[in-house]
C-alpha positions as CSV (number, residue, x, y, z in Angstrom):
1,X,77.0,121.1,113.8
2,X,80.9,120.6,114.9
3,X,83.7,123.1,113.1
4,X,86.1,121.0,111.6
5,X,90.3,122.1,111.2
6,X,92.4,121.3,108.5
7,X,94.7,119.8,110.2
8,X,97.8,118.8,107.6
9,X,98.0,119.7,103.9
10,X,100.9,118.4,101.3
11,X,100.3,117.9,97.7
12,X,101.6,114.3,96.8
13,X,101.6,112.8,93.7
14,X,99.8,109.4,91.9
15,X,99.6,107.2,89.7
16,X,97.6,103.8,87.8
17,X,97.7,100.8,86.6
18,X,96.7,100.8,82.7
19,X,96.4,96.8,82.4
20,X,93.5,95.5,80.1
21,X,93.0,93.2,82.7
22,X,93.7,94.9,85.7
23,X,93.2,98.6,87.2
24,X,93.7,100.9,90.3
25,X,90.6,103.0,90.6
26,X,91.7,107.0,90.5
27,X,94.8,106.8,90.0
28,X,96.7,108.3,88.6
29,X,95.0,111.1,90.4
30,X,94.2,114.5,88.8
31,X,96.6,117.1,89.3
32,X,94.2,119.6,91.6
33,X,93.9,117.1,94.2
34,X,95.8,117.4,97.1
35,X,96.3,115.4,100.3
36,X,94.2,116.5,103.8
37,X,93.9,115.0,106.9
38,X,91.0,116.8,108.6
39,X,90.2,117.2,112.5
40,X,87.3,117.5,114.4
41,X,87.5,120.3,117.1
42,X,85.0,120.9,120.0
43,X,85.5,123.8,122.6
44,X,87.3,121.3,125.0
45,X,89.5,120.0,122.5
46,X,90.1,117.5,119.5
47,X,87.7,115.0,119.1
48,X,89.8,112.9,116.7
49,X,90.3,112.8,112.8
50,X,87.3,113.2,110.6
51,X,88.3,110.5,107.9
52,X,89.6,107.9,110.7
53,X,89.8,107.1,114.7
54,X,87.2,110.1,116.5
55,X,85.2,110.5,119.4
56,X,81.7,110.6,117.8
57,X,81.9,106.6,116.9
58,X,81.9,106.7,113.5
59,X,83.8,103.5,113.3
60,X,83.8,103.0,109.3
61,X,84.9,105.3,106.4
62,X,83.9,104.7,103.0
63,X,84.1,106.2,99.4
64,X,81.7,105.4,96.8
65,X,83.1,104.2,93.6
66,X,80.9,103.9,89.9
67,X,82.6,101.5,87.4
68,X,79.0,100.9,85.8
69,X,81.0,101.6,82.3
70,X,83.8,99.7,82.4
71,X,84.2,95.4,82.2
72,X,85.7,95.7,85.6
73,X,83.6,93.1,87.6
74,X,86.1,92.2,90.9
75,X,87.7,93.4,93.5
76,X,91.2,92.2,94.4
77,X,92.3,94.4,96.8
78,X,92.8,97.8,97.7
79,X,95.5,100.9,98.2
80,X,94.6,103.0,101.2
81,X,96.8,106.5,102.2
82,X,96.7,107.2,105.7
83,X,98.4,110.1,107.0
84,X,98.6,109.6,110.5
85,X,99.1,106.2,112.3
86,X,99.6,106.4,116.2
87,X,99.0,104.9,119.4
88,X,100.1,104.9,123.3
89,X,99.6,101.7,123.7
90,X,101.4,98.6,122.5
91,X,99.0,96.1,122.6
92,X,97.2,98.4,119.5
93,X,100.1,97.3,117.4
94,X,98.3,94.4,116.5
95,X,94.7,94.8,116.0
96,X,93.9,94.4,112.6
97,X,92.6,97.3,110.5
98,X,89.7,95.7,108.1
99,X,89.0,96.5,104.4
100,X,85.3,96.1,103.3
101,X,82.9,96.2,100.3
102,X,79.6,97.5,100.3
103,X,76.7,97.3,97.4
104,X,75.0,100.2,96.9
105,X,71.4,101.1,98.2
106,X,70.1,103.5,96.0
107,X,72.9,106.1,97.0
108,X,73.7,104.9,100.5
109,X,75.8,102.2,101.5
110,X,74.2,98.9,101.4
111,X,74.2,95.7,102.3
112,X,78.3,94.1,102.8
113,X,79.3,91.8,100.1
114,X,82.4,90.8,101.8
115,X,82.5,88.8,105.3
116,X,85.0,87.3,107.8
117,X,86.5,85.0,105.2
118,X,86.4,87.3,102.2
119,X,87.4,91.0,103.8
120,X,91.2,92.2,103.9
121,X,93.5,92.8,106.2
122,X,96.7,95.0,107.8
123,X,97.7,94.8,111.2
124,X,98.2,98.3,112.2
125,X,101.5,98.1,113.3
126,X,102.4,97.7,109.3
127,X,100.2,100.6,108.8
128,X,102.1,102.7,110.9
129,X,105.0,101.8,109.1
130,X,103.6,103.0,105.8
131,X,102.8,106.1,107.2
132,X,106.7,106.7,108.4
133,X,108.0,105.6,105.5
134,X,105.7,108.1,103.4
135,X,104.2,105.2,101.4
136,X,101.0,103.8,100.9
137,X,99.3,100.4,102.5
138,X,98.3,98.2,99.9
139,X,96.4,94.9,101.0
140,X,94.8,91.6,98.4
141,X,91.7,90.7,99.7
142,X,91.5,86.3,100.0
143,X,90.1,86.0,97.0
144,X,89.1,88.2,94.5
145,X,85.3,89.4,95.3
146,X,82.8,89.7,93.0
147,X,81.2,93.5,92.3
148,X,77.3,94.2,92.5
149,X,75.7,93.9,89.3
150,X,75.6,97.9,88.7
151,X,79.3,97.9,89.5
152,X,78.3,100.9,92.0
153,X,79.8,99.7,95.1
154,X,81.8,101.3,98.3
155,X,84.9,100.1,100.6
156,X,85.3,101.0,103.5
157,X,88.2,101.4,105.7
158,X,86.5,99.3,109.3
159,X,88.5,101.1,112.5
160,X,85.7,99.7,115.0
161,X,89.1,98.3,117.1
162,X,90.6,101.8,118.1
163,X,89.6,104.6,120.0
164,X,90.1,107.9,119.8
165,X,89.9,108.0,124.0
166,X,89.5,105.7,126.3
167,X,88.6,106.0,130.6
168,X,91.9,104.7,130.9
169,X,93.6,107.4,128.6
170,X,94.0,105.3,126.0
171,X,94.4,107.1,122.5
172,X,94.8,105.8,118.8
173,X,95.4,108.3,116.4
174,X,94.4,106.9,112.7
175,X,93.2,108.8,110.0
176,X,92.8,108.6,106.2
177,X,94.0,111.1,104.1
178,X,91.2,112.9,101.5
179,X,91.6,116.2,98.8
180,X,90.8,119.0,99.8
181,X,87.3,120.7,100.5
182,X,85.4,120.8,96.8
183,X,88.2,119.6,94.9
184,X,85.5,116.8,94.1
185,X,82.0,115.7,93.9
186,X,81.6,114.3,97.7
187,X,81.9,110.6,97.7
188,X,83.2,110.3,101.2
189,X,80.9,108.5,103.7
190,X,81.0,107.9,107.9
191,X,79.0,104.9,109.6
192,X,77.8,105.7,113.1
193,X,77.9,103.2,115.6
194,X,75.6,104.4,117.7
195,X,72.3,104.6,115.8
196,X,74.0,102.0,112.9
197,X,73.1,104.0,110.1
198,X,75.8,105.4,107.6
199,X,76.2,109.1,106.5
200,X,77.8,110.9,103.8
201,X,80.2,113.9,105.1
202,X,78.5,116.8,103.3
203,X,75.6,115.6,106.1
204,X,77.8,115.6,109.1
205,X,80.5,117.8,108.7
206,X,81.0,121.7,107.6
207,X,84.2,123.7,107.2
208,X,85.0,127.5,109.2
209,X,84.2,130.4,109.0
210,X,80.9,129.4,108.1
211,X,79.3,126.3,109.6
212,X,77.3,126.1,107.2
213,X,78.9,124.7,104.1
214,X,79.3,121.1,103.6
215,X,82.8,119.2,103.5
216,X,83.0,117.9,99.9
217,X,85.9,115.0,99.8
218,X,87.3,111.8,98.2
219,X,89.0,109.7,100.4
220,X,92.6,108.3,99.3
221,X,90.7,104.8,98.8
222,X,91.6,103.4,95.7
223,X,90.7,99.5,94.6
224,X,92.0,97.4,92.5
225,X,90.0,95.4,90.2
226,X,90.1,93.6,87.2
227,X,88.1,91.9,84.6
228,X,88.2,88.2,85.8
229,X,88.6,85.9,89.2
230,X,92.2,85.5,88.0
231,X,94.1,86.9,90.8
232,X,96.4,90.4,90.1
233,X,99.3,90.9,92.2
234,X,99.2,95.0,93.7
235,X,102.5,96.0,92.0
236,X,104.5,98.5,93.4
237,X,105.0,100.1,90.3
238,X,104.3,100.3,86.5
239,X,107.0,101.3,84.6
240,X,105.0,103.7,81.5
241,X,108.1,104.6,79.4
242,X,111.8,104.4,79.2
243,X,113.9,106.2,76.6
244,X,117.6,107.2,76.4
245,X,118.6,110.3,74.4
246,X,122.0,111.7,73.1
247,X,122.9,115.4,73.9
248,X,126.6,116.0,72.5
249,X,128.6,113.2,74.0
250,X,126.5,112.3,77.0
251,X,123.0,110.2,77.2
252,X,120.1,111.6,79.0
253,X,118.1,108.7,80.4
254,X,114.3,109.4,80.8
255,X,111.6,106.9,82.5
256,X,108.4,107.7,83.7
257,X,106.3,105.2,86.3
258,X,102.6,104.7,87.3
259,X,100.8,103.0,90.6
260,X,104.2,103.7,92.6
261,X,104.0,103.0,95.9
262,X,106.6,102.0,98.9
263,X,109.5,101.6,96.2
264,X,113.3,102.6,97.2
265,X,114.6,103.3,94.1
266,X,116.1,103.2,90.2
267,X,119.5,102.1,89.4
268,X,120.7,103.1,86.0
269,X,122.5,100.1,84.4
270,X,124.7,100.5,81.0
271,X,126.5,98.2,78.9
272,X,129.1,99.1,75.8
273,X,126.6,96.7,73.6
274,X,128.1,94.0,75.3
275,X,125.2,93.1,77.8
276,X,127.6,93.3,80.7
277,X,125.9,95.6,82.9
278,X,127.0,98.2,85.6
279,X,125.5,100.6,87.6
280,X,125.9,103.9,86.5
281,X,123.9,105.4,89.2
282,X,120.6,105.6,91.9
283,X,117.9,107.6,91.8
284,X,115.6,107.5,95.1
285,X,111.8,107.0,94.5
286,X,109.5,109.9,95.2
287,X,106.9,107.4,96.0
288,X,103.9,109.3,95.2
289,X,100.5,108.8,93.7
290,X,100.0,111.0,90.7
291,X,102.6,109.9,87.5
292,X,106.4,110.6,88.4
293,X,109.0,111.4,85.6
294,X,112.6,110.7,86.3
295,X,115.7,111.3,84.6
296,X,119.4,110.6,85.1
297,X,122.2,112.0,82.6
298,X,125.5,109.5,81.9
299,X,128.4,111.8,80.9
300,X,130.6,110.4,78.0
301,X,128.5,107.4,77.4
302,X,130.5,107.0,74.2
303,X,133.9,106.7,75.4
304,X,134.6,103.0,75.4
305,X,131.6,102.1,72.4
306,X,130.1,103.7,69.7
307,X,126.9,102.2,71.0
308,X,125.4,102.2,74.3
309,X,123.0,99.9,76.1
310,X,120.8,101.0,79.2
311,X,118.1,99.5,81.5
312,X,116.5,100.1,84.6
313,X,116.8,98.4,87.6
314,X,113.4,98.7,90.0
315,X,114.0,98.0,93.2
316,X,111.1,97.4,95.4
317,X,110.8,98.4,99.0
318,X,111.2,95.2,100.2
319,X,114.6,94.1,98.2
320,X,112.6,92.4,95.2
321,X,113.8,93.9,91.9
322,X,112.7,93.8,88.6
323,X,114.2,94.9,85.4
324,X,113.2,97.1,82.4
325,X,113.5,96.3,78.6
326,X,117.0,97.5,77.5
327,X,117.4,100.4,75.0
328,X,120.0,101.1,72.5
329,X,121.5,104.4,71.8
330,X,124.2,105.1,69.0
331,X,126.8,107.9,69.0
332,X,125.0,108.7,65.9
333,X,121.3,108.8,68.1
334,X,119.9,105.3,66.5
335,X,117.8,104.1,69.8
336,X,116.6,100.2,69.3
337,X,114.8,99.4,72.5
338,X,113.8,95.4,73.2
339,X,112.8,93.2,75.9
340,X,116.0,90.8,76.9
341,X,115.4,88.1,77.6
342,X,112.0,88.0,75.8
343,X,109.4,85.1,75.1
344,X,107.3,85.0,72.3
345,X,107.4,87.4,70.1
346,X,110.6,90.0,69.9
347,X,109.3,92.9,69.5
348,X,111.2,96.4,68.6
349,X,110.8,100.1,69.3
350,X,112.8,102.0,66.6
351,X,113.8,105.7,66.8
352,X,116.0,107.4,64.0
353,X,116.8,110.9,62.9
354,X,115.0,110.8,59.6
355,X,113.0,107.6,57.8
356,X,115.3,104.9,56.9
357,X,115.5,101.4,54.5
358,X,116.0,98.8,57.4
359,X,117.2,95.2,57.4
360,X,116.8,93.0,60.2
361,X,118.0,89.2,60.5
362,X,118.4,87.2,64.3
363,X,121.8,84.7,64.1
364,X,121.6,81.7,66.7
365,X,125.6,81.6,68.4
366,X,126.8,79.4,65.5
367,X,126.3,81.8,63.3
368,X,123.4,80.5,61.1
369,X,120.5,82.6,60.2
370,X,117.5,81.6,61.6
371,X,115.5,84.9,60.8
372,X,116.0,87.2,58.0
373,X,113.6,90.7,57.2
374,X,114.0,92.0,54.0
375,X,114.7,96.0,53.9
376,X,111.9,98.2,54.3
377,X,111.3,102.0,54.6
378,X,110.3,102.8,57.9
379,X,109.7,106.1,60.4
380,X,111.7,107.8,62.4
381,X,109.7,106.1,65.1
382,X,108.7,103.0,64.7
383,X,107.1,99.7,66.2
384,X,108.7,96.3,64.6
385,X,106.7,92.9,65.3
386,X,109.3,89.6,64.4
387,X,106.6,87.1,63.8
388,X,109.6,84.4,63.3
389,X,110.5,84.7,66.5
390,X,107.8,82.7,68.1
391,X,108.8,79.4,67.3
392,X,112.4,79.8,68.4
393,X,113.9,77.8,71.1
394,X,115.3,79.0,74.2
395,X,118.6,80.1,74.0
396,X,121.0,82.9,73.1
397,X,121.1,85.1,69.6
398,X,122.5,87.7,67.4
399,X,120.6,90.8,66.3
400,X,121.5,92.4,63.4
401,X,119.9,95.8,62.2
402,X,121.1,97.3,59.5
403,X,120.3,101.1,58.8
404,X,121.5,102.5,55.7
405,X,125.3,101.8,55.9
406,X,125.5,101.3,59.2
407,X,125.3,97.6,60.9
408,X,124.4,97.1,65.1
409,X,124.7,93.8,66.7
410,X,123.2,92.8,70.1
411,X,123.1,89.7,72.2
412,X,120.0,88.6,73.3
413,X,118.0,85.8,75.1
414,X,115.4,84.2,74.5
415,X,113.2,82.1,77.7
């Protein structure tokens, strides 16, 4: 039986998607995991990475996945962490790095489900590119594939195009990162090329100083699935909460994100409640896996307005942005947060000091009263629904709430 080296070890953090429709499979992952990326060591040398590219041909990893209680039935794609992405040789750059799912067989890897049309896809020079940048490689697979009927199922990670050593001193250095030993139940699996049969890791491979016990990992494999063939874009973020709070006279801004991956950053945007907008300042992403708080804190907020609006500007890696709901802060600490622009329904998140009689009516820009809620008592924290609002046409209003004796107005848009 081979020793095997740790060969890296950082704790990284995680996170999920918490769509009814669609999820991201572990994530966001438990605190007491942490991030591995395992070698394989002979006498003579290193014989490659245990969860990726090594010289005993086992050309596909794999982690087993059980989603037999959820209504999750299809795969859409999948988010992969690899920790090391390397070659001497150019012409590796573009062999493509497959992504593959396997029914289960009584415990073992089964028959594929996927094939050439249905599998995904990265080129590996984009993988190595992840890896520098510290993110993640998320792919969609063509079309969203169908699980087996038990919803037990495995994907595998397919590196049968690279080698750890070639006669002609070729080397590609791949691996995928896992936790750490017996931080988990194994679910880890290798398929050997040479006698086509696959095999889980606590079979194959056993830590130092004593060759005897069994390497219990996960891999970072995590898919993404949903409830329906409707296709789910992989976002590179989920944006959980965002709140603004008063401390004397400045504003602590709070916000805390899920499934981020491969993002640049977080401007903080404020307005003097009159939805002009400027950056107040940039907060770099940590671009991890487990959930990620951030905070940013704008000193004297309440110079030029009694009240205060804020959002959040996402930027993605690749220059797309994408914009939070705004929230309202009072020197007074009244918060109204809202979606603007907003479809549908308007819908508000209330915080006060203490319960309150609240009034709300929505003006259109001529001044007439197209929506009018009578006072009611309400929590210091509270969710309000606007029914009315549904039926509104597209185009720009007034938003009165009235708390007690005091009166706030905001400009908002409806789509």
């Amino acid at each position: 039986m081979k020793k095997i080296y740790l060969l890296t070890a950082f704790v990284f953090g995680a996170v999920i998607s918490k769509a009814q429709s669609c999820d991201t499979v572990n994530m966001p992952m438990p605190s007491n995991w942490s991030t591995q990326s395992y070698i394989s060591q002979s006498l003579f040398g290193s014989l490659g990475y245990i969860s990726g590219v090594n010289s005993d041909n086992f050309t596909i990893q794999a982690n087993f996945f059980d989603l037999s209680s959820t209504s999750f039935a299809y795969l859409q794609g999948v988010m992969v962490r690899f920790t090391k992405a390397n070659t001497n040789q150019d012409t590796s750059l573009a062999k493509p790095i497959y992504f593959r799912l396997y029914a289960d067989n009584n415990g073992t890897p089964g028959a594929e489900i996927t094939n050439d049309q249905t599998k995904g896809m990265a080129l590996f020079s984009r993988i190595k590119n992840d890896v520098a940048l510290g993110g993640i490689t998320g792919i969609n697979f063509p079309s969203p594939v169908a699980l087996p009927a038990n919803k037990k199922f495995y994907v595998g990670v397919d590196l049968s195009n690279f080698e750890w050593y070639s006669p002609e001193s070729h080397y590609d250095s791949i691996c995928i990162a896992s936790t750490g030993d017996n931080e988990t139940v194994n679910t880890a699996w290798n398929f050997d090329a040479d006698v086509q049969k696959w095999k889980s890791y606590p079979r194959v491979w056993a830590t130092p100083p004593n060759d005897l016990e069994p390497l219990d990992v996960t891999l970072d494999i995590f898919p993404y699935v949903s409830t329906s063939a409707v296709a789910c874009a992989v976002l590179p973020v989920k944006l959980v909460s965002f709140t603004a709070e008063k401390n004397a006279e400045n504003v602590f801004v709070k916000w805390q994100v899920a499934t981020e991956s491969n993002m640049k950053g977080y401007e903080v945007e404020r307005a003097d409640n009159n939805n002009i907008f400027r950056s107040m300042g940039f907060v770099p992403a940590h671009n991890d896996l487990k959930a990620e708080h951030y905070s940013f804190t704008d000193k004297n907020a309440f110079v030029n307005s009694s009240t205060v609006q804020y959002r959040l500007k996402q930027i993605d890696g690749d220059g797309s942005i994408e914009y939070s709901k705004i929230t309202s802060l009072s020197s007074n600490n009244v918060s109204v947060a809202f979606g603007n622009p907003f479809s549908g329904i308007l819908n508000l998140q209330l915080h006060i000091t203490s319960p309150q009689t609240i009034a709300i009516s929505l003006f259109d820009v001529q001044g007439k009263a197209v929506l009018v809620q009578k006072p009611v008592l309400y929590n210091a924290s509270s969710n309000i629904r606007l029914n009315g609002t549904s039926g509104l046409q597209a185009g720009t209003y007034i938003l009165k709430v009235t708390i007690g004796n005091e009166q706030y107005a905001y400009k908002i848009l409806k789509q």
